[in-house]
C-alpha positions as a Markdown table, in Angstrom:
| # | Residue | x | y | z |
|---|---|---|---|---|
| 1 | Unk | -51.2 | 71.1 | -15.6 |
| 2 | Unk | -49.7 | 73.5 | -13.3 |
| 3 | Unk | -47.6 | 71.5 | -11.8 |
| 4 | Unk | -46.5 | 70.1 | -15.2 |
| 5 | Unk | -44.3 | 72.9 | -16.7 |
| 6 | Unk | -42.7 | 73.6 | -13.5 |
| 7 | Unk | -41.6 | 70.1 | -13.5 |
| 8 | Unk | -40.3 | 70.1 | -17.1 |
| 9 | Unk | -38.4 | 73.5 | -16.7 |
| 10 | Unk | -36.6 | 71.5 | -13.6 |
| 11 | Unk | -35.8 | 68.5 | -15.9 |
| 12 | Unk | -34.5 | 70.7 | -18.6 |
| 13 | Unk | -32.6 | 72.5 | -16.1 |
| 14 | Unk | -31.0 | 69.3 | -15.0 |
| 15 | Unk | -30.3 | 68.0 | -18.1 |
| 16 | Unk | -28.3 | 71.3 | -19.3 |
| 17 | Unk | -26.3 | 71.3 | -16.1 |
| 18 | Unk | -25.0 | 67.3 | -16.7 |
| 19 | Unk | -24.2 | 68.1 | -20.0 |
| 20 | Unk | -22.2 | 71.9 | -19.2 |
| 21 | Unk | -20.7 | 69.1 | -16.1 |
| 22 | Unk | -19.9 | 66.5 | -18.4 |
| 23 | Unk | -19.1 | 68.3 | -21.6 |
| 24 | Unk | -16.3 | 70.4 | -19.3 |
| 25 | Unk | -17.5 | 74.0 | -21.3 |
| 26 | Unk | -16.9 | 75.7 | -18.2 |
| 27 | Unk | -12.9 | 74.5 | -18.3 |
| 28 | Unk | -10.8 | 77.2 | -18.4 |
| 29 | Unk | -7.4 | 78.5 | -19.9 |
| 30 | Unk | -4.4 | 78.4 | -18.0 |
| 31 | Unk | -3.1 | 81.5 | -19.8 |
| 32 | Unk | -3.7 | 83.2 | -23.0 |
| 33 | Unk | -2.3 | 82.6 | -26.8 |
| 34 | Unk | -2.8 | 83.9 | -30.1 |
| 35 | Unk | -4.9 | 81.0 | -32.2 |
| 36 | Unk | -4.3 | 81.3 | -36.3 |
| 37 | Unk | -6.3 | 79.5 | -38.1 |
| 38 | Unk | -5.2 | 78.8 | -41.9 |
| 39 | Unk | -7.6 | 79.2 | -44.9 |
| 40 | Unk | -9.4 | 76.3 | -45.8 |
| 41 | Unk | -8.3 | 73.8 | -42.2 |
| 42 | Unk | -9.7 | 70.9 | -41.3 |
| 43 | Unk | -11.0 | 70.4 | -37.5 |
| 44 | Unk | -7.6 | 68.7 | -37.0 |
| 45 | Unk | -5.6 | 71.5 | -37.8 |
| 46 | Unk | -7.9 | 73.4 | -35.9 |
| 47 | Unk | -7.4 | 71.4 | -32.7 |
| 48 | Unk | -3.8 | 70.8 | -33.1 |
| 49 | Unk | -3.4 | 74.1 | -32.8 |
| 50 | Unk | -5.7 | 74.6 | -29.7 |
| 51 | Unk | -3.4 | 71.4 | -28.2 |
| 52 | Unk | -0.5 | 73.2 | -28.7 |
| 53 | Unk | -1.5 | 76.2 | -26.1 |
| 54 | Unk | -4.4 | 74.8 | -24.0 |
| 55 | Unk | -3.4 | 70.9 | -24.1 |
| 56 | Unk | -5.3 | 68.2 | -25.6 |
| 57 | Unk | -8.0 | 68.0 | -23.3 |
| 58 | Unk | -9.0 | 72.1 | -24.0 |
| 59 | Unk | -8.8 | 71.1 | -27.1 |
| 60 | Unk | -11.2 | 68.1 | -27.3 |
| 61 | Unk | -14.0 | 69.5 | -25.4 |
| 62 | Unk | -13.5 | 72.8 | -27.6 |
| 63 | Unk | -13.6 | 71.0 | -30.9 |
| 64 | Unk | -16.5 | 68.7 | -29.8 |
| 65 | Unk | -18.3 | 71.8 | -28.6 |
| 66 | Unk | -17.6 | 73.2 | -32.2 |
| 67 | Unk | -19.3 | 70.4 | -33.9 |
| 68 | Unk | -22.3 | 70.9 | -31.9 |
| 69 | Unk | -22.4 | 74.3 | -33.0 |
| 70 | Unk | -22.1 | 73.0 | -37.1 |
| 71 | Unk | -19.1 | 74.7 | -37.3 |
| 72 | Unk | -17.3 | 75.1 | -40.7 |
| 73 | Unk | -13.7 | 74.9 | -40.0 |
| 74 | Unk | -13.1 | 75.9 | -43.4 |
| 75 | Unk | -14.0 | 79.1 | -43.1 |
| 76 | Unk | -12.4 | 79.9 | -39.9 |
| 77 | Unk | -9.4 | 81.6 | -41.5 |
| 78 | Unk | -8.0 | 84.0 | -38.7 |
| 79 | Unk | -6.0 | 84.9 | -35.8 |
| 80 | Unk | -7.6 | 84.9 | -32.5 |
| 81 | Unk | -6.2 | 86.3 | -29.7 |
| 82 | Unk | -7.7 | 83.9 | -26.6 |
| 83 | Unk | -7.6 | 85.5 | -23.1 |
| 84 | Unk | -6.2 | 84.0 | -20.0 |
| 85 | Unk | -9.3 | 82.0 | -18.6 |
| 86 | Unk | -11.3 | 82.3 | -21.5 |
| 87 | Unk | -13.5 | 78.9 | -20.8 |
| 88 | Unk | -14.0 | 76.2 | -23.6 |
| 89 | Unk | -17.1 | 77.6 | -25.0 |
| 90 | Unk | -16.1 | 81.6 | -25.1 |
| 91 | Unk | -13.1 | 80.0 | -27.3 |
| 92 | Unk | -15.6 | 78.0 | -29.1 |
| 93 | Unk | -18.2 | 80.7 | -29.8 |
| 94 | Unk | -15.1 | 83.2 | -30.4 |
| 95 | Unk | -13.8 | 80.7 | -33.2 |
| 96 | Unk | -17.1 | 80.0 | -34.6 |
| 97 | Unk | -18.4 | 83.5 | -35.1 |
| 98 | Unk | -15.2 | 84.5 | -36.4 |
| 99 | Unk | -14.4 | 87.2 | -33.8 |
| 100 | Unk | -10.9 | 87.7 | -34.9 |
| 101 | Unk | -8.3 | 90.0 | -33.4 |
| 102 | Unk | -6.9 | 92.9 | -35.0 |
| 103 | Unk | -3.1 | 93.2 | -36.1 |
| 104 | Unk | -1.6 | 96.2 | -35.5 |
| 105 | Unk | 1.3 | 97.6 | -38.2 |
| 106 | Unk | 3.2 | 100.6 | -37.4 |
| 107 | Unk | 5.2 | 102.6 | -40.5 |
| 108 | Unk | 7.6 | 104.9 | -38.6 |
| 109 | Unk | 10.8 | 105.8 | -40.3 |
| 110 | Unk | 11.4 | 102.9 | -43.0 |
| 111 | Unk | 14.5 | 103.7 | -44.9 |
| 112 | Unk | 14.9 | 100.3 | -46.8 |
| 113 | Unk | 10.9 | 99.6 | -48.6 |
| 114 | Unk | 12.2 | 95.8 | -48.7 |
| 115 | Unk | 12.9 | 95.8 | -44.8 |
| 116 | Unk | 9.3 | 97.4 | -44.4 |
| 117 | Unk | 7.2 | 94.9 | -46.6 |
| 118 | Unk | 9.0 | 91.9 | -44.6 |
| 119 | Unk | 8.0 | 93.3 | -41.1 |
| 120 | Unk | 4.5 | 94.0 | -42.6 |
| 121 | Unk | 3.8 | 90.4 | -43.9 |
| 122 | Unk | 5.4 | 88.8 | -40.8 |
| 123 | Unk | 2.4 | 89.5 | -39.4 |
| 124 | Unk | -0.1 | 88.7 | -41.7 |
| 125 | Unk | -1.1 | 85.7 | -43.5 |
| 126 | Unk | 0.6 | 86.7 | -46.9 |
| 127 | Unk | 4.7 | 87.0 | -48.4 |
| 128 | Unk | 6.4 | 90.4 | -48.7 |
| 129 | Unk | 6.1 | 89.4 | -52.0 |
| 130 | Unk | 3.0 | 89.3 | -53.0 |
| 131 | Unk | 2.7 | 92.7 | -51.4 |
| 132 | Unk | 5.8 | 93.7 | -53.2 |
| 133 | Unk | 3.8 | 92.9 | -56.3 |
| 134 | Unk | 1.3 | 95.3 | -55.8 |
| 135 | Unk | 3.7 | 98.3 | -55.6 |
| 136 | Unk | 4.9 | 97.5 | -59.2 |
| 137 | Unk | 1.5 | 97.6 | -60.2 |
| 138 | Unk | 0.5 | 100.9 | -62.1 |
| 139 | Unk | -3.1 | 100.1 | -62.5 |
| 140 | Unk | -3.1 | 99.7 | -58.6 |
| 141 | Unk | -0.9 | 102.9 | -58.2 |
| 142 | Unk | -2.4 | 105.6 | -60.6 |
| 143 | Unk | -5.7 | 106.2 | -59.0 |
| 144 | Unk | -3.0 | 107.4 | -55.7 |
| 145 | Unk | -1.1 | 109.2 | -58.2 |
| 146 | Unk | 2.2 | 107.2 | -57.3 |
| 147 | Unk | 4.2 | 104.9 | -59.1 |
| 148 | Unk | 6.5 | 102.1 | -58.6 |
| 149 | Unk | 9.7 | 104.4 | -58.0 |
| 150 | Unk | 7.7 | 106.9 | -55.8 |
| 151 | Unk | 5.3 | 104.0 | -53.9 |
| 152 | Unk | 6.8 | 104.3 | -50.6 |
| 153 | Unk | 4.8 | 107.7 | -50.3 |
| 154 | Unk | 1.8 | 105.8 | -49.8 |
| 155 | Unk | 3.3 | 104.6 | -46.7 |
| 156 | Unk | 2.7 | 107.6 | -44.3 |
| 157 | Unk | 3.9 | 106.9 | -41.0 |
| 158 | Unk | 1.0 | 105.8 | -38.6 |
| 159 | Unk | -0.8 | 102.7 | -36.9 |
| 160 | Unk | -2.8 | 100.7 | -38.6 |
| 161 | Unk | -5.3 | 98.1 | -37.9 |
| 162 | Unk | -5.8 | 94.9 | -40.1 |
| 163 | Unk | -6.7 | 90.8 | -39.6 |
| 164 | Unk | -3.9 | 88.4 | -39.7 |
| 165 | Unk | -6.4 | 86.7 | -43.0 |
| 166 | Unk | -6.3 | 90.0 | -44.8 |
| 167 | Unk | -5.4 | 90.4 | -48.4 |
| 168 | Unk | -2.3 | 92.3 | -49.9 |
| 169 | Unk | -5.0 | 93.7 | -51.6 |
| 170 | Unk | -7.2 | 95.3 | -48.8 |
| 171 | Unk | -4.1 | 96.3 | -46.3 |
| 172 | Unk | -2.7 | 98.5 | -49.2 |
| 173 | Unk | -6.6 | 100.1 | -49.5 |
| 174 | Unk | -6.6 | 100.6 | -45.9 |
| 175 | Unk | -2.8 | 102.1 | -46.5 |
| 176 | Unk | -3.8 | 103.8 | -49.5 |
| 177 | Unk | -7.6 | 105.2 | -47.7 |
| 178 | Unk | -5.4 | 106.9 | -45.4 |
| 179 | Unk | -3.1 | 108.3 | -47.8 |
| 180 | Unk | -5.8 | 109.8 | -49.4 |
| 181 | Unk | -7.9 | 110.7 | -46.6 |
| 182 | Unk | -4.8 | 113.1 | -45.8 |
| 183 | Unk | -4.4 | 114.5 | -49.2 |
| 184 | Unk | -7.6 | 117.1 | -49.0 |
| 185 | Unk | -8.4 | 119.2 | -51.6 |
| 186 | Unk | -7.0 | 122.1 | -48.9 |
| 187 | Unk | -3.7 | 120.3 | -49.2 |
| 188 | Unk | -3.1 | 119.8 | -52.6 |
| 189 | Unk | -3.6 | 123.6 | -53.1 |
| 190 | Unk | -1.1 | 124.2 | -50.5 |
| 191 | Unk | 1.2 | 121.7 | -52.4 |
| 192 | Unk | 0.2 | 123.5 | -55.9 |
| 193 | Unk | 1.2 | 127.0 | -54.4 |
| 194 | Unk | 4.6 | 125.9 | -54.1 |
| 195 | Unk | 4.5 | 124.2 | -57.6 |
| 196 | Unk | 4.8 | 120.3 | -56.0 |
| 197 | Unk | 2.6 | 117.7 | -56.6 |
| 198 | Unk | 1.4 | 115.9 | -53.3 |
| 199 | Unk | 4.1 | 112.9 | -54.3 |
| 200 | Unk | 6.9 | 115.7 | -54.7 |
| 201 | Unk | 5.7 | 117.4 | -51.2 |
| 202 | Unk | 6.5 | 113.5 | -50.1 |
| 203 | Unk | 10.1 | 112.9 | -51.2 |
| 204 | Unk | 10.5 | 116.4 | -49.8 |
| 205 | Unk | 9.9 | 115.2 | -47.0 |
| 206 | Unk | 11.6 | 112.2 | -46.5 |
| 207 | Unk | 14.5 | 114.4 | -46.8 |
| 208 | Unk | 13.5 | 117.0 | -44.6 |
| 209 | Unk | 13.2 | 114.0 | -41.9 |
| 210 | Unk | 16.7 | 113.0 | -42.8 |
| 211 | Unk | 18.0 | 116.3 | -42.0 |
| 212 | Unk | 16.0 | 117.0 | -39.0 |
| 213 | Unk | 14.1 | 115.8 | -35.9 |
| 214 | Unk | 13.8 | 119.4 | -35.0 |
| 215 | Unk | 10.1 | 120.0 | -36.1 |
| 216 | Unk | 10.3 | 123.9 | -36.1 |
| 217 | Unk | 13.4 | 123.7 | -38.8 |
| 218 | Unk | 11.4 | 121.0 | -40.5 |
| 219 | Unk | 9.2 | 123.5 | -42.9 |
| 220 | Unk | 12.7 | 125.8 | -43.3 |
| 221 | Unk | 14.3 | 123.3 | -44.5 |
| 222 | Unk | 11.6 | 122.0 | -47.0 |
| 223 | Unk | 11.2 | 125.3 | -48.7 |
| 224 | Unk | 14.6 | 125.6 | -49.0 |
| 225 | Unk | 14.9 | 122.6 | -51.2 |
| 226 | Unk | 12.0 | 123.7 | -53.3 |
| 227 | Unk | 13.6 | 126.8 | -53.6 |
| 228 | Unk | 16.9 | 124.6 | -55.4 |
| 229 | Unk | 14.1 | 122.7 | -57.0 |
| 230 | Unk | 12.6 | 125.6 | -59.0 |
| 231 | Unk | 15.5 | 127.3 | -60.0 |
| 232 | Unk | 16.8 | 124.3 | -61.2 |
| 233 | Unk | 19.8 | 123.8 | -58.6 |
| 234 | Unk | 21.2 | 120.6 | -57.8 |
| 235 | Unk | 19.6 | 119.4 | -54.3 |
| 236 | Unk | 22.8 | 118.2 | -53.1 |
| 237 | Unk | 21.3 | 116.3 | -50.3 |
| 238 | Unk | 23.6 | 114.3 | -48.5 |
| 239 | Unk | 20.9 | 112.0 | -46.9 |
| 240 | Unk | 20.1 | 110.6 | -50.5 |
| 241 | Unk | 23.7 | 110.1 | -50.9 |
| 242 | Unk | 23.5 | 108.1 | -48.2 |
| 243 | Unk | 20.5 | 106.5 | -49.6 |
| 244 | Unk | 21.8 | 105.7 | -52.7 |
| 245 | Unk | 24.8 | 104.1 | -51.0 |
| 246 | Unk | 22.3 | 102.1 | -49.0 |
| 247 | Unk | 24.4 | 103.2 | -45.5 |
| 248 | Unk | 22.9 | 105.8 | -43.1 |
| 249 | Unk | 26.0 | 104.8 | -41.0 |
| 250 | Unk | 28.0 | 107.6 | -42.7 |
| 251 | Unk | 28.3 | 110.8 | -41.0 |
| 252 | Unk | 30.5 | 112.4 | -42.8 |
| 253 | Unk | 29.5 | 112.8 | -46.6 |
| 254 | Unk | 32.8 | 113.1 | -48.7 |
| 255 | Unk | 33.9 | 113.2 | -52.3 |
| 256 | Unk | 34.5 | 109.4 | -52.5 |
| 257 | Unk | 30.8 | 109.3 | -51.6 |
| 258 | Unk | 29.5 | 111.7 | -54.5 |
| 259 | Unk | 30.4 | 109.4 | -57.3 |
| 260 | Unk | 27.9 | 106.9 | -56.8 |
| 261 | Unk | 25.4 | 106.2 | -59.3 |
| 262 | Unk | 21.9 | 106.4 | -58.8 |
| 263 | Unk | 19.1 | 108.4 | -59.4 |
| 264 | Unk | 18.8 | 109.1 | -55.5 |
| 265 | Unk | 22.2 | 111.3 | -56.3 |
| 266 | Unk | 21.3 | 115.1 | -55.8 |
| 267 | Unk | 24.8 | 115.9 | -56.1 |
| 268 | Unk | 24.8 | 114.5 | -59.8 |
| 269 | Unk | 21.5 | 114.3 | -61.1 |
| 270 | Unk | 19.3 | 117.6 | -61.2 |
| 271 | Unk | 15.9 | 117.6 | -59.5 |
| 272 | Unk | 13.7 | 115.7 | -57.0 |
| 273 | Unk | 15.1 | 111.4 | -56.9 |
| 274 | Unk | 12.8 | 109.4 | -58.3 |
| 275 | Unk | 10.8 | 108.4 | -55.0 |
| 276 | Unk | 11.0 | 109.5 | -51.0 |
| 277 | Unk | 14.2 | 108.0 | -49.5 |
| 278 | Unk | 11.9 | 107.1 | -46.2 |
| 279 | Unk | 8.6 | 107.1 | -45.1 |
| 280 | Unk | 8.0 | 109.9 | -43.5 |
| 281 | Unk | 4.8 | 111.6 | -41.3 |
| 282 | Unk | 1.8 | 113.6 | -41.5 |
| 283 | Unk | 3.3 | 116.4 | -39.0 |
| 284 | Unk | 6.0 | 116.9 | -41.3 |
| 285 | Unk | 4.3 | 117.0 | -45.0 |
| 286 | Unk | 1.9 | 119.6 | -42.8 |
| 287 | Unk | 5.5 | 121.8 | -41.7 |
| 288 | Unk | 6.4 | 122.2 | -45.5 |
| 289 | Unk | 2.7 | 123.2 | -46.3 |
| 290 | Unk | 1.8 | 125.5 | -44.0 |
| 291 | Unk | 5.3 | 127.2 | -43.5 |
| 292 | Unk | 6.6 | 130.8 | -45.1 |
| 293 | Unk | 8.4 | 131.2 | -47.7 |
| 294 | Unk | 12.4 | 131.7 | -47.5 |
| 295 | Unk | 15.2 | 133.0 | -49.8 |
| 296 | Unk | 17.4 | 129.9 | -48.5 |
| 297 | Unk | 19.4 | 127.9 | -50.7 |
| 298 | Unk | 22.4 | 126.4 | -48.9 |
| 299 | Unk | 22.3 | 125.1 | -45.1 |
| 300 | Unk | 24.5 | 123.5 | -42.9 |
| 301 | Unk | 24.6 | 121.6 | -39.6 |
| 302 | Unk | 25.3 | 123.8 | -36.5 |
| 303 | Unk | 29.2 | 123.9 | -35.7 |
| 304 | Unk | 27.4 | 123.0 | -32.0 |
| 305 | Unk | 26.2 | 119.7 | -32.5 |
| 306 | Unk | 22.4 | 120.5 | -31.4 |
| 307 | Unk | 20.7 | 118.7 | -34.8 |
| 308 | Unk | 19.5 | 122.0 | -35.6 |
| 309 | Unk | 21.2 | 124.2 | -38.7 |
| 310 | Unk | 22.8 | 127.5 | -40.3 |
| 311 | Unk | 20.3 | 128.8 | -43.1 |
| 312 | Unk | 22.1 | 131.1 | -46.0 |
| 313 | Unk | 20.9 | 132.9 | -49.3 |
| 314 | Unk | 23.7 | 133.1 | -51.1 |
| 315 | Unk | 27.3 | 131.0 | -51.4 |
| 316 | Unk | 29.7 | 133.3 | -49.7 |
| 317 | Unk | 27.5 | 133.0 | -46.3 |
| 318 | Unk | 27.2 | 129.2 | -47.1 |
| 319 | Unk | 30.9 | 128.8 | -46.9 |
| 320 | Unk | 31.6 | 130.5 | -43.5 |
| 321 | Unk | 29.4 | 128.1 | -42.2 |
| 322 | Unk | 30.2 | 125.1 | -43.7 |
| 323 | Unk | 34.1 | 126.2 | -42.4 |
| 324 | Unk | 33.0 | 126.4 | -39.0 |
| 325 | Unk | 31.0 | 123.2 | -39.3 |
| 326 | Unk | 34.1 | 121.6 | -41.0 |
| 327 | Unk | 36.2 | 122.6 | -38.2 |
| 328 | Unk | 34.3 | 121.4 | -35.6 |
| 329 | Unk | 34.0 | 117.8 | -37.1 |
| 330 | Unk | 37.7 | 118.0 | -37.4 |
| 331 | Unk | 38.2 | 119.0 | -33.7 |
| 332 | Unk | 36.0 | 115.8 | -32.8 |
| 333 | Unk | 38.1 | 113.3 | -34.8 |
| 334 | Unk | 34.4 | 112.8 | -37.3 |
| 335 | Unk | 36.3 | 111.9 | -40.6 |
């Protein structure tokens, strides 16, 4: 009996090393590819795909190895990102356990909500428009506080991670988890203080990005439009003119540019536009909370050029420096 088992383990270990010879499971990649997989495909699909980065043969002793393995291609609906030398049954087992490989979507800056839904759903397994459909809807939207004009504050700028078979559904949760994750009940005080709602802080904002890269000017200049907002002063923002022109190209705002008609208008319509003009970032919604409050009411872009801006209280000191700004874009040929 003794001499039994040792001579079975050999056989078994001879049969499992004709069949990993034969079988070819120990084949490699030549170099590495992002397999997606479609909801509901057949093993063809399936190995069509494989065949189109690894060759046929890859391909036959992976979907072969897949069968073994009662695989149900059906519900293999992913995107798998395979590794250079990733051997015929690490792509088999990858596939059939369903390991798939996280999408990344940045939001940094989107001016045009369109533009940004596009980007988003060219990477994921859905159309911009069935995403876009979820931003219309209020029942989706309320429990945020948003609605359809203002939806774009949900987007704050960050890095997310979803799979390439996600739903519209769960990436605007994962979106909208963030959103809220950031709003704290800290927060909304800070927002309540200055009589905004956490949506209002966000078109804010947008501006205040428009205006400004500088971060240190970023809380300045946020109070100071709150401080046209609650006495009931036109913003006169000349980056939602721009917005409601739909060109950023403009650098010089003029009266031809005033008369458009939109909401997004601060020169025409009183109050906050209907929704942010951008989407904009946690460091500067964070700037406009936590900075101190000002007198200023008018500003104006430094007759120097450095991005950064002359604050006033009242008209008179407005003026002077809107003159030397004025000047200085006249010296430069900036018309």
């Amino acid at each position: 009996m003794r001499y039994v088992i040792p001579g079975v383990i050999f056989a078994i270990a001879i049969v499992v090393s004709v069949f990993i010879y034969t079988s070819g499971i120990l084949t490699k990649t030549d170099t590495g590819a992002t397999i997606r997989i479609p909801e509901n495909a057949s093993a063809k699909m399936v190995a069509d795909s494989l065949s189109r980065h690894f060759g046929e043969s890859f391909s036959y002793k992976t979907i072969r190895l897949m069968k073994l393995m009662h695989t149900d291609f059906t519900k293999r609906h992913g995107a798998y990102h395979i590794t250079q030398g990733t051997t015929v049954f690490g792509v088999a087992r990858k596939l059939c356990n369903g390991a798939q490989t996280p999408v990344k979507i940045t939001i940094n800056g989107f001016r045009d909500k369109d533009l940004m839904l596009e980007k988003i759903s060219a990477k994921l397994d859905f159309s911009a428009d069935s995403l876009r459909a979820k931003l219309y809807d209020t029942a989706f939207l309320s429990p945020y506080g948003l609605n359809p004009d203002n939806a774009t504050a949900l987007f704050l700028d960050d890095t997310y991670e979803v799979y390439w078979s996600s739903s519209p559904q769960s990436v605007l949760n994962k979106i909208g988890q963030n959103y809220l994750n950031f709003w704290t009940e800290e927060r909304k005080k800070k927002a309540s203080a200055m009589g905004l709602s956490p949506a209002e802080v966000m078109i804010i904002a947008s501006i205040t990005d428009e205006e400004t890269n500088n971060l240190s000017e970023k809380g300045t200049i946020g109070r100071l439009y709150n401080n046209r907002k609650q006495k009931g002063m036109r913003l006169q923002s000349d980056p939602t003119v721009r917005y409601a022109l739909n060109d950023f190209s403009i650098r010089r705002v003029k009266g031809e540019h005033l008369n458009v008609n939109s909401p997004y208008n601060t020169y025409r319509n009183a109050g906050l536009p209907p929704g942010p003009i951008r989407t904009t970032s946690k460091q500067t919604v964070d700037a406009i909370l936590n900075s101190e409050p000002n007198e200023y009411l008018y500003m104006c872009a430094k007759e120097d050029f450095s991005g950064t801006h002359n604050f006033a209280s009242t008209y008179a000191e407005h003026s002077r420096n809107a003159r030397r700004y004025q000047k200085a874009l006249n010296d430069r040929n900036i018309y």
